[in-house]
C-alpha positions in Angstrom: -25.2 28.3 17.8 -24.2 26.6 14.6 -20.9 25.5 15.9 -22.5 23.9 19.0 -24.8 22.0 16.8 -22.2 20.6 14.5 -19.9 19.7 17.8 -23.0 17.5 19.0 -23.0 16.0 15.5 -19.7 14.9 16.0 -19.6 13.9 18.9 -22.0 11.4 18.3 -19.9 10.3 15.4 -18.4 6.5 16.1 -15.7 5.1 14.5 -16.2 1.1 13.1 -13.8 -1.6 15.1 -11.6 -2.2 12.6 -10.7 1.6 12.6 -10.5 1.2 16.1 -7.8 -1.5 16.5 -6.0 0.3 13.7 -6.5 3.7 15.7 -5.1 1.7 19.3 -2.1 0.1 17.6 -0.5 3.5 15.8 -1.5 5.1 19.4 0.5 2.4 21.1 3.4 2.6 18.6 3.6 6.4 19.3 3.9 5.8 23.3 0.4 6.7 24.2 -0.7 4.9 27.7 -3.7 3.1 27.8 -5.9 6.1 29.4 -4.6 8.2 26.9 -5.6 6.1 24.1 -8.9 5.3 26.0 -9.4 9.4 26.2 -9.0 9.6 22.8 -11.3 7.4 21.8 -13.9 8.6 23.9 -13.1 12.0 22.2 -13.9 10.6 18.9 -17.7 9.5 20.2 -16.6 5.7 20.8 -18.5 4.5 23.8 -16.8 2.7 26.9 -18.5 -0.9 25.9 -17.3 -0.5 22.2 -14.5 -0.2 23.8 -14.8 -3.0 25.5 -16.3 -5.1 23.7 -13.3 -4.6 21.2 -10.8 -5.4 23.6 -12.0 -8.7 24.5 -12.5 -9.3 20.4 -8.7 -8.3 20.3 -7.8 -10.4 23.1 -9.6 -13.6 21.6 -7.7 -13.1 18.2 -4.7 -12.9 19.9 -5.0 -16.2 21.6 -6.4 -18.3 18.7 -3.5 -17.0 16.6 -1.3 -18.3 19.8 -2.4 -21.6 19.4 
């Protein structure tokens, strides 16, 4: 019963977005796909629109730094 409880616990458990990009990046220098990486996270108790939501922050870095 203990072990159930403490599986909740951590499953709850989200990571920050910083540790998120960093998390994506060494996933995507290893040769994990996308879903992979996606599955992952969700493991790790981050939620689809973190997910998301850091995407688009990623996406908006990436195209200020273009300019």
């Amino acid at each position: 019963m203990l072990m159930l409880a403490l599986g909740s616990v951590n499953a709850q458990s989200s990571m920050t977005d910083d540790q998120i990009i960093k998390f994506v990046i060494k996933e995507q220098k290893a040769g994990s796909s996308q879903q992979e990486i996606v599955t992952k996270l969700m493991q790790k108790g981050v939620t689809i629109d973190q997910i998301r939501r850091v995407r688009k922050k990623a996406e908006r870095l990436q195209k200020n730094q273009g300019l």
